[in-house]
C-alpha positions as CSV (number, residue, x, y, z in Angstrom):
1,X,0.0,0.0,0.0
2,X,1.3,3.8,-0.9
3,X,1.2,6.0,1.6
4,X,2.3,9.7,2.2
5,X,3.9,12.2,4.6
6,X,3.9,15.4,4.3
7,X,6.5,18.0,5.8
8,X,5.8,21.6,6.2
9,X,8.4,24.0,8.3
10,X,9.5,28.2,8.1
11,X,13.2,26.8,7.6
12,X,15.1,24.6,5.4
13,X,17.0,23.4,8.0
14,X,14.3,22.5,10.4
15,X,12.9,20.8,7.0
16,X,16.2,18.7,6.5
17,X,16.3,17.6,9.9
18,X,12.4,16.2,9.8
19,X,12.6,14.2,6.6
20,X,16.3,13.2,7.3
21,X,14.4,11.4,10.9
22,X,11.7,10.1,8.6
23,X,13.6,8.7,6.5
24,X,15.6,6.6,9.1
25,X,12.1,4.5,10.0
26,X,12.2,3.2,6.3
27,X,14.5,0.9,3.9
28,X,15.6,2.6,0.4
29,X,13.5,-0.4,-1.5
30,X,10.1,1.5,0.7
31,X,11.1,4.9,-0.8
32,X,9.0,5.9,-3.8
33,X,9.7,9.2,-4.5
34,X,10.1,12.9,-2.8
35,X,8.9,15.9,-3.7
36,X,9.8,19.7,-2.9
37,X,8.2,23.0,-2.7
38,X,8.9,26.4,-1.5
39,X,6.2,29.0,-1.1
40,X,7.4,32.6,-0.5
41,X,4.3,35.0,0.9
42,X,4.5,38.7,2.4
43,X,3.0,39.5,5.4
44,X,-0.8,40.8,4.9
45,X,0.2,43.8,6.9
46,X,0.7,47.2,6.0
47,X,2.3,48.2,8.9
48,X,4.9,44.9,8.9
49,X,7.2,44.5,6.1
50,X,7.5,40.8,6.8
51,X,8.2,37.7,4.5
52,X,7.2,34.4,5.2
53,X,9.0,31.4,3.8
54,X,7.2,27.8,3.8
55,X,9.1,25.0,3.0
56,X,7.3,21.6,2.4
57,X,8.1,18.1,1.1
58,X,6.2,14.8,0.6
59,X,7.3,11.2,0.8
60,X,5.7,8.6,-0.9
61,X,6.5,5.4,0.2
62,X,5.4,1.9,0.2
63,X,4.3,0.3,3.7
């Protein structure tokens, strides 16, 4: 069966360290594929001059 797990942090590091941990619980043969996104948003504010990074990634992997 195919499952998913999905990652979403505000930095690439925190974002390394998650699917780096995930990837521990599973063999290579389990891993189907990975994919990566970065969404870049400024804050809704006028008064804040603010900009918000998301960056997400999905596993798909065989259980």
């Amino acid at each position: 069966m195919l499952k998913v797990k999905l990652f979403d942090e505000e930095h690439e590091e925190d974002l390394e360290e998650a699917v780096n941990a995930f990837l521990e619980t599973i063999t290579e043969p389990q891993l189907k594929e990975i994919q990566y996104q970065v969404a870049i948003s400024d804050s809704l504010k006028d008064d804040e001059d603010e900009t918000i990074y998301s960056y997400s990634a999905m596993i798909i992997y065989r259980e």
